[in-house]
N, C-alpha and C positions, 0 to 999 in steps of 0.2 A: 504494500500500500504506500503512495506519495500521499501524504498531508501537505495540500496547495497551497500557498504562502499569496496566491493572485488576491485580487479585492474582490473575487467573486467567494473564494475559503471554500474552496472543494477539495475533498479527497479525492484521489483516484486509485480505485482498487484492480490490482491485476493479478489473474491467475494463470500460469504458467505464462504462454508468449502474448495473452491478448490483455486489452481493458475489458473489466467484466461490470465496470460501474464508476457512474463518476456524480456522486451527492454530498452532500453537507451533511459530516460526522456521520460519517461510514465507522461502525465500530470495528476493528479489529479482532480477528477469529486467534485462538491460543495459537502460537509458532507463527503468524503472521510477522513477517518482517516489516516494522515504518521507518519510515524516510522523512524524518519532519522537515518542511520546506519553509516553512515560515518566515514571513521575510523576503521573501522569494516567488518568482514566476515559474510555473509549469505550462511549458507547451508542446507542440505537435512538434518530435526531431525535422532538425532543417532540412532542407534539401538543397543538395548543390548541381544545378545541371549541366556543369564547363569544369571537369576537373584532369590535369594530366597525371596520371599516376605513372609512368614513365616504364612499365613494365608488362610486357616482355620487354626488351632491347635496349632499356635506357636506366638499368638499377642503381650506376652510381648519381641517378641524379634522383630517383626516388622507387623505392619499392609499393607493392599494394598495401602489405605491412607499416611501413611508417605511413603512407599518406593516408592510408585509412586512420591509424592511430590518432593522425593532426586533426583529421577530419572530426572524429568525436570528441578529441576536444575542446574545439570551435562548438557543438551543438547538433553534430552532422552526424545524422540517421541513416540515410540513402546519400548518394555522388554517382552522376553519369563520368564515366569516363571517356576521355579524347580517344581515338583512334590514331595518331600518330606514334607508333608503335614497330618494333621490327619484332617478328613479321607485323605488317600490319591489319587487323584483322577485316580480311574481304575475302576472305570463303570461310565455313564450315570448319575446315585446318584450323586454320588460322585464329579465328575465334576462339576455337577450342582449348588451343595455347595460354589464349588470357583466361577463356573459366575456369581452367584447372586449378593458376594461381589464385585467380581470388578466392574459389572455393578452398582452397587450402587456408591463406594467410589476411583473409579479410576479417576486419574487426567490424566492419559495420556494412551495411545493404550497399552493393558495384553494381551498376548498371552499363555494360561497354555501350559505346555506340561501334557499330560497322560504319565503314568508308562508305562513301556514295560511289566512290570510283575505285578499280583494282589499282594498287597502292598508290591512292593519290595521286595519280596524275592526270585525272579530268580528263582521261579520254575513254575506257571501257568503262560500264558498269557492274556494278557485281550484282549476286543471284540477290536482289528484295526479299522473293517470296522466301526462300530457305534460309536467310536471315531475322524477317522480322520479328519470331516468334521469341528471338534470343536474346533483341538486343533495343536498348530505349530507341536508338532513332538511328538514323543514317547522315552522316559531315565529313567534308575531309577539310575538317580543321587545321590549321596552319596554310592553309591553302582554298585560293576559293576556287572554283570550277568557272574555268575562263569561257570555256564553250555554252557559247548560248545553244546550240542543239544538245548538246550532250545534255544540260542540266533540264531541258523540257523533257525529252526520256527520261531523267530521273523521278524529277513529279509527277509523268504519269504512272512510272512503277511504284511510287511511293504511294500515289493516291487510290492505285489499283491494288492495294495491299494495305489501306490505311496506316503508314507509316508516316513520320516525320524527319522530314529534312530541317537540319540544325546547322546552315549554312555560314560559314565564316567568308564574309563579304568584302573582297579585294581584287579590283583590277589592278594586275601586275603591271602594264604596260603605264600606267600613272603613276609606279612608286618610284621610280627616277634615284633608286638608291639611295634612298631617304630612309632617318630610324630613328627621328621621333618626330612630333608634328610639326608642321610647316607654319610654324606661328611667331610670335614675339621673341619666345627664348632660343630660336633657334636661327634668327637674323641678329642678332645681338652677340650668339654666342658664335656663329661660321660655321652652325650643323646644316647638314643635309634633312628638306622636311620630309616629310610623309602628307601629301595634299589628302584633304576632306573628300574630295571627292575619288580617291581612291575606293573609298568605302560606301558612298552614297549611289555611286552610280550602280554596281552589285546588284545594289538593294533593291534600285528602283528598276533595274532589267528583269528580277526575280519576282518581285511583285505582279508585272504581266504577265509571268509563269506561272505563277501559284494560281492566278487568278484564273489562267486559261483550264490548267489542269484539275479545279477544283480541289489542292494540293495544302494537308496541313506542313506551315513552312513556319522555320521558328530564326530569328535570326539574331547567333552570335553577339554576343560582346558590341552593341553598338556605342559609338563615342561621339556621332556630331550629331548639330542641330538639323543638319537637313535630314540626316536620317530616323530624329523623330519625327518631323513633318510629314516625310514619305509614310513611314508607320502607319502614324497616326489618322492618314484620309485615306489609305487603306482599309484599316481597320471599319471606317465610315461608310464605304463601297460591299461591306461585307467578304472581302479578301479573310481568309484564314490563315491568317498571321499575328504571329505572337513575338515576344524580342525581351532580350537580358540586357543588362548591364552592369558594372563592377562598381563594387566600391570606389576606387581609384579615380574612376570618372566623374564620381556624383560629389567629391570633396576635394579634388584639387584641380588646378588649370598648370598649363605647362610654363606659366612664374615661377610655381615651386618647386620647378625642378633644380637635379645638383650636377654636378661632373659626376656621376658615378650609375653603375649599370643598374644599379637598385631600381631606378626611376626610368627602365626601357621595358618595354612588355609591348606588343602588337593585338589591337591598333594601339595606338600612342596616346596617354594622356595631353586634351586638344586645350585649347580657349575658356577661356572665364565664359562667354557668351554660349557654346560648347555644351558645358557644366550644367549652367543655369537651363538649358535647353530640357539636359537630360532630366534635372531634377524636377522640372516644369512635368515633363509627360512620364515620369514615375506619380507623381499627384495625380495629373487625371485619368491614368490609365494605360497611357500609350504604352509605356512601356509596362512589362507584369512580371519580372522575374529579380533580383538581384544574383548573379552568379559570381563565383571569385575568379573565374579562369588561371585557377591556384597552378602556377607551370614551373617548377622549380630545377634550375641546373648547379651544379657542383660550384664550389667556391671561387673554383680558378675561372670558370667559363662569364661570373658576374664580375668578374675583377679590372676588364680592360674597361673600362669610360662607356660614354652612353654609345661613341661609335662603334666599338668592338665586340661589347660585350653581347652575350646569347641574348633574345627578345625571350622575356616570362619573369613574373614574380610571383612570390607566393601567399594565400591569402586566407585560406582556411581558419587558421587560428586566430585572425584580426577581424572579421567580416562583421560576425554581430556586434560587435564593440563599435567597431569603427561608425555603423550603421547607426546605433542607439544614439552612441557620443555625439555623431557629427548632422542626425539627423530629427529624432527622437525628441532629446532633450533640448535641443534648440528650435523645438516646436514646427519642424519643416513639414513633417509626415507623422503621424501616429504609431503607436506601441503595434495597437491592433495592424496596421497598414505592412510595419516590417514585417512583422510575422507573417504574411500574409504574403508577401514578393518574398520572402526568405525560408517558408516552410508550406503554406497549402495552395498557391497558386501553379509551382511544379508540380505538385500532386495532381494539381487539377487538368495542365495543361499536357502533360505524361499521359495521364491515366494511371498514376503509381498504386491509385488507393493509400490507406491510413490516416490519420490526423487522431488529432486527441480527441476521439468520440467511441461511446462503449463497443464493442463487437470488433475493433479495430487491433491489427498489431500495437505492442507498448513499444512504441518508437517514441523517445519522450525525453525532451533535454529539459534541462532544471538552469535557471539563470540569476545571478544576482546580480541587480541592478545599481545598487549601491555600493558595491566593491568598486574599487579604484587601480589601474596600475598600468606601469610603462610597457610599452612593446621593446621586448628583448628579443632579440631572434636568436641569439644562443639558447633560449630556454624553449625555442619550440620543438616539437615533436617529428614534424617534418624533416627531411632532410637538407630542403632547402632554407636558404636563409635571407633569401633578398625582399625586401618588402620597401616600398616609400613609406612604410610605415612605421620605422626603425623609431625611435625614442617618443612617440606621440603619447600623450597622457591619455586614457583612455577609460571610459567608465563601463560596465556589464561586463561579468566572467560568466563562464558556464561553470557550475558546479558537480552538475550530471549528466550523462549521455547514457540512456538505455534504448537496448535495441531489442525486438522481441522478449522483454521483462527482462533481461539479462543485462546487467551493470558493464558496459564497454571502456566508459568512461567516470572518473570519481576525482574530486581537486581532493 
């Protein structure tokens, strides 16, 4: 049994892996184990739907093992994972490769995605139907699918198998070897940008895709303004599209960046104006996910400056905090609203099932709101260690992470 600490004072009682009841002064049966929360918020574990866990092919920069580990103890129940992977999973093989590991060494619910295309390179498709039953969606993230025929065959395999495409939106031919945005800090500093419309035009070539093919389309990590626009009178046209975005995006502009690889991740942290955009259509809706697109590489690989260094940061263990601290409490968005982009709208947009309602798995993180502390990235769990988020004051820990009634995570 969790004894609810929220202002609504509920218990939640669970027997074996599910909730069996969630009332006011649930008494406790003898050898019932409680959990007094008090103090404390109990909710539905998060869900992360952009997470690279780096394994098969890439373990010294993260295993399933530690990024799950990171992952519950950030508040994280369920995590889709990327497909950029050796092998990388686009057949049946290859897939197989990753579920073995996660069923081996996962601490909390893995969801791969398969490639849209035989290893990422946007030109064959792989088999949909003998896929979808295995795997949350279809991306080849790090990469977008340059062929505008190729990606129309893929929405209609995807839409002909109700599957979702989870596309990471980049024309290559506009990145002009650019690596981080083509903004203020980067005419000031003599970087190479990364132009906004590198990523808006993607969007807006997929949208008359999605649209033709009747196709659920979910898009990646978005960072400019125009790309909530597009979204957004998409979504008014009744397009079936949905879209993430990071913490990263929603609380800083690329003024704050540093000389250092921590502050590179693709797409690039953009514009104050950018920012405000994103934050704008997380309020009304445009956008519905918060995701970390947590990408972690080895020490040496974030060590060369923002020009050299590998593109990914890592974000698991900062996401709620970051979210609460920088969103929550300075009254931008609501308690209920993160919760909501950070744990039941994947649920809802997936079809994962769960949330904190009786009959449901006890997927269930525990959070204190009033705990205070710095981001170390020595102390996290992950293997990675780069975050822009390195010394920020931060408010909201997670205290518990239970996955099917089972303790994964305990501070």
């Amino acid at each position: 049994m969790v004894r609810c600490g929220s202002s609504a004072r509920l218990d939640v009682a669970i027997k074996g892996s599910d909730i069996e009841c969630i009332a006011a002064d649930i008494e406790p049966c003898e050898g019932d184990k409680v959990i007094d929360c008090s103090g404390r918020i109990v909710v539905a574990g998060l869900v992360d739907l952009h997470v690279h866990l780096r394994e098969p092919g890439f373990s010294a920069k993260e295993t399933i093992a530690t990024g799950t580990m990171a992952a519950a103890h950030g508040g994280f129940t369920t995590v889709c994972a990327m497909p950029n992977l050796a092998p990388a999973p686009d057949s049946l093989e290859n897939l197989q490769t990753q579920l073995d590991i996660i069923k081996r060494d996962a601490k909390i619910k893995v969801l791969p995605y398969a490639t849209i295309t035989r290893e990422r390179y946007g030109r064959e498709l792989v088999d949909f139907a003998a896929l979808t039953p295995l795997v949350a969606g279809f991306s080849d993230d790090g990469s977008g699918v340059q062929s505008e025929d190729v990606m129309r065959q893929a929405m209609a395999e995807a839409a002909k198998n109700n599957a979702i495409i989870a596309a990471h939106c980049e024309v290559d031919a506009l990145l002009r070897k650019g690596y981080i945005h083509d903004g203020e800090y980067a005419a000031q500093h003599g970087h190479r940008g990364i132009c906004s419309e590198s990523e808006w035009a993607q969007i807006k070539r997929d949208i008359e895709l999605a649209g033709e093919a009747d196709c659920r389309y979910h898009v990646c990590h978005i960072s400019t303004k125009e790309s909530v626009a597009l979204i957004r009178e998409a979504k008014c046209r009744g397009v079936k599209i949905t879209c993430e975005t990071g913490p990263h995006y929603l609380t800083m502009c690329d003024m704050d960046l540093r000389e250092d690889g921590r502050f590179k991740m693709n797409p690039p942290i953009r514009s104050a104006a950018d920012r405000d955009a994103l934050i704008e259509g997380l309020q009304d809706g445009t956008i519905d996910v918060v995701a970390t697109d947590h990408a972690p590489h080895t020490a040496e690989e974030k060590s060369r400056g923002l020009e050299l260094s590998a593109m990914g940061v890592v974000g698991l263990e900062t996401s709620f905090a970051v979210i609460y601290t920088h969103l929550v409490r300075k009254g931008v968005i609501s308690l209920e609203k993160a919760i909501d982009v950070m744990a039941e709208a994947p649920r809802r947009i997936f079809g994962l099932g769960g949330g904190l309602m009786e009959g449901e798995k006890a997927d269930v993180a525990v959070f204190d709101l009033a705990a205070e502390w710095n981001v170390e990235p020595e102390k996290f769990l992950s293997k990675g260690h780069a975050t822009p988020f390195e010394g920020w004051h931060l408010w909201g820990e997670c205290c518990l992470t239970m996955v099917d009634g089972k303790i994964v995570y305990e501070r």
